[in-house]
C-alpha positions as CSV (number, residue, x, y, z in Angstrom):
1,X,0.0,0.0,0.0
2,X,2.8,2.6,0.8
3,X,4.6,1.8,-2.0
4,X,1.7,2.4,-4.5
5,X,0.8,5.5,-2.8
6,X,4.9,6.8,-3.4
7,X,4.6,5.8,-6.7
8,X,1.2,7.1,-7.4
9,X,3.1,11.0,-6.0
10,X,6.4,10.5,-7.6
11,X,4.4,10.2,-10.9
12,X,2.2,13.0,-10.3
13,X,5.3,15.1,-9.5
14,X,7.1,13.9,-12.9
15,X,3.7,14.5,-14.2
16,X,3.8,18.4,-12.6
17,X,7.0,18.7,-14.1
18,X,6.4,18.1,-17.7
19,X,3.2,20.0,-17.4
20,X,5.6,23.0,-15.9
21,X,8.2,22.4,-19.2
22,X,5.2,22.7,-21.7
23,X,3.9,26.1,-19.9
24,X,7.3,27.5,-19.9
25,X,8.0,26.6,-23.5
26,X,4.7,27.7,-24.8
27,X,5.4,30.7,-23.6
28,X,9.1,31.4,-24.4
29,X,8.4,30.4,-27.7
30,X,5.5,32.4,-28.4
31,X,7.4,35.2,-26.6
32,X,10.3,35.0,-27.9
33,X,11.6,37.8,-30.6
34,X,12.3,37.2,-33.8
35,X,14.5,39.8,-35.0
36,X,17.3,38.3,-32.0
37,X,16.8,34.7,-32.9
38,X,17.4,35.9,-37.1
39,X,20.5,37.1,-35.7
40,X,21.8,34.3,-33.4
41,X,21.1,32.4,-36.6
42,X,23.0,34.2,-38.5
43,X,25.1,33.8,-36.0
44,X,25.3,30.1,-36.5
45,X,23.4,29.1,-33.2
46,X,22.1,25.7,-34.6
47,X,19.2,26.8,-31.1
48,X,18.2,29.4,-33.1
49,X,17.5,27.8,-36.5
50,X,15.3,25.5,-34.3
51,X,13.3,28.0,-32.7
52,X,13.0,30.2,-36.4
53,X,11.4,26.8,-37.4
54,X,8.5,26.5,-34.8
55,X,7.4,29.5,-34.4
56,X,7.6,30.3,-38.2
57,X,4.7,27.1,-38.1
58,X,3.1,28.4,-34.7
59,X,0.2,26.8,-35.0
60,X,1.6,23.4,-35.3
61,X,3.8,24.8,-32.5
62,X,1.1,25.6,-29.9
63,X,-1.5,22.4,-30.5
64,X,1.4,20.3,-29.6
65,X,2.6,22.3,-27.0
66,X,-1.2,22.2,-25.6
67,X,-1.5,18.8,-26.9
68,X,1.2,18.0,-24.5
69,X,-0.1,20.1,-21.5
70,X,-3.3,18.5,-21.6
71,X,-2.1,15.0,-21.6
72,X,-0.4,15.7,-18.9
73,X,-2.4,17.4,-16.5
74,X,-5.6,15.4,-17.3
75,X,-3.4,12.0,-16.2
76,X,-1.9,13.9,-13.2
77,X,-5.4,14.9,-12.2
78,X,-6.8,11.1,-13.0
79,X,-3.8,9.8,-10.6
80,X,-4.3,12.3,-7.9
81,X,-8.2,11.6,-7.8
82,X,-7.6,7.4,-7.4
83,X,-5.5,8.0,-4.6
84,X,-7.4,10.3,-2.5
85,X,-10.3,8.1,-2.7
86,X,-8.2,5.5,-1.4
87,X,-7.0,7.5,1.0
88,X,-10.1,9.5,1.9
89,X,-13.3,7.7,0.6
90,X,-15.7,9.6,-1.6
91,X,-14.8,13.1,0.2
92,X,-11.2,12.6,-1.8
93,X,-12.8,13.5,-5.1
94,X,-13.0,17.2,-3.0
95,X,-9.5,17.5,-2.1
96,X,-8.0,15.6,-5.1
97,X,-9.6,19.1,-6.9
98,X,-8.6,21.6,-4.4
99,X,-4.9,19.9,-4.0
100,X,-4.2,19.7,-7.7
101,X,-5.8,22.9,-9.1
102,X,-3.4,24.8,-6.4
103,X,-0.4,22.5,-7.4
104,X,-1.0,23.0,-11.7
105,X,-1.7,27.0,-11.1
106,X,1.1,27.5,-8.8
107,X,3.7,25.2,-10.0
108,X,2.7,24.2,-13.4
109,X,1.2,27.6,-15.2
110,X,2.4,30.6,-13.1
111,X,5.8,29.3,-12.0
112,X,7.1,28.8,-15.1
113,X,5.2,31.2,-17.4
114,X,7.0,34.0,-15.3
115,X,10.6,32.7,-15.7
116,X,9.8,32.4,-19.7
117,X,8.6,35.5,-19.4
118,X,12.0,37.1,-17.6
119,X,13.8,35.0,-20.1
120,X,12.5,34.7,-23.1
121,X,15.1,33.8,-26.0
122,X,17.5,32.0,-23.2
123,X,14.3,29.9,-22.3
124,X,13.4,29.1,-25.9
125,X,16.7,28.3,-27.1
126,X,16.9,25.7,-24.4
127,X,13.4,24.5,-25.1
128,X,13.6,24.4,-28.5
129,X,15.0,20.8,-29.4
130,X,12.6,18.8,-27.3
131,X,10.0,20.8,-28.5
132,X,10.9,19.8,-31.9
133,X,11.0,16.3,-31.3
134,X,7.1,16.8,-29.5
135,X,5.9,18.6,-32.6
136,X,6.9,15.9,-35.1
137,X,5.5,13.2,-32.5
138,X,2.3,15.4,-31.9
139,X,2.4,16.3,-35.7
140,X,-0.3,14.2,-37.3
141,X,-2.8,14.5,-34.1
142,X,-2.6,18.3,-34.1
143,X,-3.4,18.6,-38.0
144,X,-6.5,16.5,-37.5
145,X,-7.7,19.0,-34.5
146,X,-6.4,21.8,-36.6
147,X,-9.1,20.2,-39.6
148,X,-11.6,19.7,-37.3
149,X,-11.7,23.3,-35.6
150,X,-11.3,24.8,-38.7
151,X,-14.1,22.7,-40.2
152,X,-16.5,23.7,-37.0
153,X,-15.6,27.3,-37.7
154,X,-16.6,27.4,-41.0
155,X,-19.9,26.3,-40.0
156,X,-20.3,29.5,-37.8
157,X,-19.2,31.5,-41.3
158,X,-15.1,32.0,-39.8
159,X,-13.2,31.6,-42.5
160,X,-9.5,31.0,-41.2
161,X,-6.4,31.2,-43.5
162,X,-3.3,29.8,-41.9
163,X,-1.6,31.6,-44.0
164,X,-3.0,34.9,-43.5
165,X,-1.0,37.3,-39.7
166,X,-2.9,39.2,-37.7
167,X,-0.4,41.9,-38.0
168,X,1.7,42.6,-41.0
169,X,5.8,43.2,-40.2
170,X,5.4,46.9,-40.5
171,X,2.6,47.0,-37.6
172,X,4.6,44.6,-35.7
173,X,7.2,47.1,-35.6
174,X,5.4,50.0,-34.6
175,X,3.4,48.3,-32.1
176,X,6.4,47.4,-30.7
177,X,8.1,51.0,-31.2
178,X,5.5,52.7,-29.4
179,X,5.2,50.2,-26.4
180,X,9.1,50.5,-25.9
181,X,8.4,54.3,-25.9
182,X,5.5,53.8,-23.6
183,X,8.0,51.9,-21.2
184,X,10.9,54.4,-22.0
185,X,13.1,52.2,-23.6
186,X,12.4,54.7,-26.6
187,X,13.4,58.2,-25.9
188,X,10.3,60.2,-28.2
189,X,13.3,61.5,-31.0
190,X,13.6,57.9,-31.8
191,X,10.4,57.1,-31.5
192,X,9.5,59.3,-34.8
193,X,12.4,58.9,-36.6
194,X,11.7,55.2,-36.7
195,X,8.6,55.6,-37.1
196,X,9.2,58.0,-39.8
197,X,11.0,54.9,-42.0
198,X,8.3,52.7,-41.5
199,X,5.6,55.9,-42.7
200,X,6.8,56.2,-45.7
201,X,5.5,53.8,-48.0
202,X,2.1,55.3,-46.7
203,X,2.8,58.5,-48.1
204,X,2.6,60.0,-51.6
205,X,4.7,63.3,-52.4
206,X,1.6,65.6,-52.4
207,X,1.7,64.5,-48.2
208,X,5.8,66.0,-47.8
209,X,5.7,68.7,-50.8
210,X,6.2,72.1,-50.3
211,X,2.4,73.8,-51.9
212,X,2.7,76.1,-54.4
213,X,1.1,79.0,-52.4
214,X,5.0,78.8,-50.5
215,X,7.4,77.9,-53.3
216,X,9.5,80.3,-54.2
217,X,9.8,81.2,-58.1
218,X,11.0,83.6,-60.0
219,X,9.6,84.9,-63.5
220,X,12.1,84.6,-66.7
221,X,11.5,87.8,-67.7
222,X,12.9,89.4,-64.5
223,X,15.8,91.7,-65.4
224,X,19.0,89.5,-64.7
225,X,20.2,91.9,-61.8
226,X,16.8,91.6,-59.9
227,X,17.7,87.5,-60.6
228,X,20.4,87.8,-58.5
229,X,19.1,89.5,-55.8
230,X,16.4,87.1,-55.7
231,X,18.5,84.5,-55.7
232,X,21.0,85.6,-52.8
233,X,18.1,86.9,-50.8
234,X,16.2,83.5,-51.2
235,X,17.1,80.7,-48.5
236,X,17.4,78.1,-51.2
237,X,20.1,76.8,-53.6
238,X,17.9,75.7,-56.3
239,X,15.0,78.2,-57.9
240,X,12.4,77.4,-60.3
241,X,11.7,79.8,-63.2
242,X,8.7,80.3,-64.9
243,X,7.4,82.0,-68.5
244,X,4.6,84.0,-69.1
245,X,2.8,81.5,-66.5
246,X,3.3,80.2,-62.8
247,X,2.4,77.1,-64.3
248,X,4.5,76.8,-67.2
249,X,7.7,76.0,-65.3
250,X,10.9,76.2,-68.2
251,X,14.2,75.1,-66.0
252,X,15.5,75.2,-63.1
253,X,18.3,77.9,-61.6
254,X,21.0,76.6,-59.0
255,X,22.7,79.4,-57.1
256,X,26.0,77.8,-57.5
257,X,25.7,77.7,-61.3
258,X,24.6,81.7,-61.2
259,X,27.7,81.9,-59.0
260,X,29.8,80.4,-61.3
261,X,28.5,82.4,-64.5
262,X,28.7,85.7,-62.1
263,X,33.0,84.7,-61.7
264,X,33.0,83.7,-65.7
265,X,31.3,87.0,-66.6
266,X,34.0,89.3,-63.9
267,X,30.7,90.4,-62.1
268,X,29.1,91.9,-64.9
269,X,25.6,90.7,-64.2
270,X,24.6,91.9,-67.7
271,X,26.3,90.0,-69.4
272,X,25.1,86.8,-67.6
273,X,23.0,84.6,-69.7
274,X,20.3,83.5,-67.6
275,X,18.2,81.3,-69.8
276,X,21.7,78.7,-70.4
277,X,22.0,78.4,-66.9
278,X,19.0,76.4,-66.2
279,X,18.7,72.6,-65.6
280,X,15.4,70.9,-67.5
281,X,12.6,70.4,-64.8
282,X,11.4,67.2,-63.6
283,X,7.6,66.6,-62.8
284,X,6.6,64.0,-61.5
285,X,2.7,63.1,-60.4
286,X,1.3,63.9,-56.8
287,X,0.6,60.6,-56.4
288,X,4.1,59.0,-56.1
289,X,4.9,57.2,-53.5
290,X,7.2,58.7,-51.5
291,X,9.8,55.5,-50.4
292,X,9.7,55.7,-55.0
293,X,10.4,59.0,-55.3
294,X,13.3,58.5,-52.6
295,X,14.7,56.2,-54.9
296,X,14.1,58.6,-58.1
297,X,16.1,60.9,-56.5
298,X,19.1,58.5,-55.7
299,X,19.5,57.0,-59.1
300,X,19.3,59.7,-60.8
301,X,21.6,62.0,-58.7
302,X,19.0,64.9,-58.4
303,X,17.6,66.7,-55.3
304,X,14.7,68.7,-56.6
305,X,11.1,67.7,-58.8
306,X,8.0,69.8,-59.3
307,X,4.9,68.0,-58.4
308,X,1.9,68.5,-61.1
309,X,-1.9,66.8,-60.6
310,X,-3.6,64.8,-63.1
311,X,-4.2,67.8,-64.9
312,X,-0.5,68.7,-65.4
313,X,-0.7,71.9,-63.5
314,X,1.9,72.2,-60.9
315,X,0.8,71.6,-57.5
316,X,4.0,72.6,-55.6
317,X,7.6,71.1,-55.2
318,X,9.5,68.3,-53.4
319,X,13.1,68.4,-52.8
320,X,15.4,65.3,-51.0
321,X,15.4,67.5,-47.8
322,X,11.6,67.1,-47.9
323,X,11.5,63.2,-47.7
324,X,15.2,62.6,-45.4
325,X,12.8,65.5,-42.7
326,X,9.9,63.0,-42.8
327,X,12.7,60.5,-40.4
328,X,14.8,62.8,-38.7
329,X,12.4,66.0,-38.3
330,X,12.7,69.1,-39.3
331,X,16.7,70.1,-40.7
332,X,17.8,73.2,-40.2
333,X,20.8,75.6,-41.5
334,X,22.7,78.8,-41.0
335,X,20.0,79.9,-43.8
336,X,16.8,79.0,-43.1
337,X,14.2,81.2,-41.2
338,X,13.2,80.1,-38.0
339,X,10.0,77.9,-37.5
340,X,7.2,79.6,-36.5
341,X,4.4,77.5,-37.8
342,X,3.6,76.2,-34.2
343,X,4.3,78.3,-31.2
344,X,3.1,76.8,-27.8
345,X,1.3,79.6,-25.0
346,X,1.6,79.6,-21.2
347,X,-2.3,79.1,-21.1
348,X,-1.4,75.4,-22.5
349,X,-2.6,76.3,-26.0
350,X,-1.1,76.1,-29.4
351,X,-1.4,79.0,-32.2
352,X,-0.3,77.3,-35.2
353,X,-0.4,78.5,-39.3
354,X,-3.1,77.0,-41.0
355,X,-0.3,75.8,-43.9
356,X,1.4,73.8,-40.9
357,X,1.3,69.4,-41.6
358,X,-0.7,67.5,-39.6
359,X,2.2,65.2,-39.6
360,X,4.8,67.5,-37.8
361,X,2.2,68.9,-35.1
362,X,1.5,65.7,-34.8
363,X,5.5,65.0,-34.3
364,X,6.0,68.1,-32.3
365,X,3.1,68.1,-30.0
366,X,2.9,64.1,-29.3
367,X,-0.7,64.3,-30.9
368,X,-2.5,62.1,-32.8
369,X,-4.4,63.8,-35.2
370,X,-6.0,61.9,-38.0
371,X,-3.7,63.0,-41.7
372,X,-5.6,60.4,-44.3
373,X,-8.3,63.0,-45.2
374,X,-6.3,66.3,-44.9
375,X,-2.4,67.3,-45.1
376,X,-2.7,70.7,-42.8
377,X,-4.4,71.5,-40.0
378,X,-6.0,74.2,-42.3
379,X,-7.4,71.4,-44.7
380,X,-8.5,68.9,-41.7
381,X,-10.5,72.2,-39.9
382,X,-12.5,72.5,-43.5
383,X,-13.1,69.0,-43.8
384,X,-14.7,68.2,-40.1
385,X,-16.6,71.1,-40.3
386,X,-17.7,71.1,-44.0
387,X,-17.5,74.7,-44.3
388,X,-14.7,77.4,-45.0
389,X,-14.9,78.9,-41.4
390,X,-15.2,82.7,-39.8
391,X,-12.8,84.0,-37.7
392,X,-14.0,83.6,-34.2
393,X,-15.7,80.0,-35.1
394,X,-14.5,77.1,-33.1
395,X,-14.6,73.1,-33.6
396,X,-14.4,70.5,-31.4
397,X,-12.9,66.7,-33.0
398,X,-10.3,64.3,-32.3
399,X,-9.9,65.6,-28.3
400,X,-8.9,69.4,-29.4
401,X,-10.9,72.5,-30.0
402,X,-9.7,74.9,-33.2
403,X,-10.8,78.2,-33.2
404,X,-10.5,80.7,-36.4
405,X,-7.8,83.2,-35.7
406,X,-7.0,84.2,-39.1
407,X,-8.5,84.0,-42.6
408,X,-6.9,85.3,-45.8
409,X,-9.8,85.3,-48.6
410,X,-10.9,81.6,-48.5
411,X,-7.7,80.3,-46.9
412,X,-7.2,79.8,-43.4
413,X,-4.3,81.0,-42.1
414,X,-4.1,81.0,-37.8
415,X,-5.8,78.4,-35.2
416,X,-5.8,78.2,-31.6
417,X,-5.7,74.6,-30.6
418,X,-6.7,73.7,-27.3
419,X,-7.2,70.4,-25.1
420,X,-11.2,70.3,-25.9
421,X,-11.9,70.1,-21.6
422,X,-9.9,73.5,-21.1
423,X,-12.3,74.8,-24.1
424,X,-15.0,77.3,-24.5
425,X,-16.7,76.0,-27.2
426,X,-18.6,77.9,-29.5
427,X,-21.7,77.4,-31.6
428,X,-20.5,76.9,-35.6
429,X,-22.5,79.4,-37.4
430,X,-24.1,78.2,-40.9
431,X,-24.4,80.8,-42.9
């Protein structure tokens, strides 16, 4: 009798024990990071090829794993029920229950679940090979549960694609971006300029250009002395220069290359032939992706492109600085005027330009303001409230409250942005 009853513990202890290793492994494994495993296996950890294996299959992984678990704890519980009825009559059934359920959540589940947790790839990599041996053992049970669930499901109308993530690679990475900056791992510079990478296949250059309502120009017909005064006043290296019409764009001037002709000519201005000086201008559509244009402007060694709209009118410009400021913020020199497109109060408000991006108030101020209907906050005011506002009119959306503080004809040119609690908000007039 004593020696069935020790045999009967030590094989609900062994039992314990492997229930334990399938808790901790399930979750080390689906815990584990990716990008380090990749590079222990490029590292030639022969681990790490294991564990790229399984969870590149998770699936397979965890109904093996569970598989496993199950098997374990059901026969541990089965053990542990005959002998406390031996022990204890029918009132065994009670503490067969109370004794295992606190021995399988302590020692089994939350035990090891929290030392995967604290260490995750060191846990899986030492997992991993028995694992692998389970999976191929487990391998043609699981598939038929995997059939059978998936069959049930269907019934219900879920249609479930193995082959189809929850998350694509890009979201994975931002999800895990912000969390890290949520934590503090991720100082907020990083934050965006990581951020700003993995933005900008989302954006098209009409999103980063500068509008034509800003771009500096000059007309062709300009006497070649008020050219170059133009030109040194301007903040910019490269001009574009126009005919007869804004629209009708005929080359582009770089200050260097006036510079050049200016030494040639012995500073006789007059004699400087303007019209030879320019470079041929590039359009490209405002629909280009920007990670393409990027690329454009790599291969083919130029810095500057003039953005036209389906109907070939130009819509503004887009220069390399435009895109490289969407990662690393905004780029500053020894030329350019200071930004005054946002300027925080004291009272905890923000007066901003109407012209200003959603995108870099959203960067500057930590918001999250919505940029897929409008590029500025001008354009996202006039799309909420479906009107061209009046000064003095205030709108509440997205957790702020705007308020007109400027208009110029139909364009808006000044808001006050507020948290929309601190706000006093007014009453939208229609007409």
């Amino acid at each position: 009798m004593t020696l069935t009853i020790g045999i009967t513990c030590g094989a609900i202890l062994a039992l314990l024990i492997l229930s334990a290793f399938f808790s901790g492994s399930e979750t080390a494994l689906t815990a584990a990071s990716r990008a380090r495993i990749h590079q222990l296996q490029r590292q030639g950890d022969r681990n790490a090829q294991i564990v790229d294996k399984l969870i590149s299959a998770r699936e397979t992984l965890i109904g093996a794993i569970l598989l496993g678990n199950n098997l374990v704890n059901i026969l541990a519980s089965a053990l542990a029920t005959s002998l406390f009825l031996k022990l204890f009559g029918d009132a065994g059934v009670v503490y067969a229950t109370l004794v295992m359920t606190a021995l399988v959540l302590i020692f089994a589940e939350v035990l090891p679940k929290t030392y995967a947790i604290a260490n995750t790839d060191r846990s899986a990599l030492a997992v991993a090979p028995v694992i692998r041996i389970i999976v191929a053992v487990f391998g043609p049970v699981t598939a038929t549960v995997q059939f059978i669930v998936r069959k049930t499901l269907s019934l219900f109308g879920a249609d479930i694609d193995e082959g189809v993530d929850v998350l694509s690679a890009r979201e994975e990475l931002r999800g895990a971006i912000d969390f890290h900056h949520r934590e503090g791992a991720v100082v907020k510079h990083d934050r965006d300029m990581l951020g700003g990478v993995l933005d900008l296949d989302e954006l098209e250059v009409s999103d980063v250009m500068v509008h034509r309502t800003e771009m500096e120009s000059i007309d062709a017909s300009t006497d070649p002395a008020d050219i170059v005064e133009q030109v040194l006043s301007s903040g910019y290296t490269r001009l574009p220069i126009w005919k007869d019409d804004r629209d009708n764009i005929i080359g582009v001037l770089h200050a260097k290359d006036l510079l050049r002709a200016m030494s040639g000519a012995k500073g006789a201005v007059e004699k400087v032939d303007i019209s030879a000086l320019l470079t041929p201008p590039w359009f490209v559509p405002d629909t280009t992706n920007v990670t393409d244009q990027l690329n454009a402007f790599l291969k083919r060694k130029i810095h500057f492109a003039l953005v036209v709209d389906e109907y070939g009118e130009v819509m503004g410009l887009v220069t390399l600085e435009d895109i490289l400021e969407e990662i690393v913020g905004e780029i500053a020199d020894e030329h350019d005027a200071p930004a005054t497109g946002v300027r925080p109060q004291p009272d905890g408000t923000v007066v901003a330009d109407g012209t200003v991006a959603i995108r870099d108030i959203n960067r500057t101020m930590d918001w999250e303001l919505p940029d897929e209907e409008a590029t500025t906050l001008a354009g996202l005011v006039i799309h909420e409230s479906q009107m061209i506002p009046e000064v003095g009119q205030a709108f509440t959306f997205y957790g702020h409250t705007f308020e007109v503080l400027r208009r110029r004809r139909n364009q808006v040119t000044s808001l006050r942005i507020s948290p929309a609690r601190q706000a006093v908000v007014k009453e939208a007039e229609s007409g």
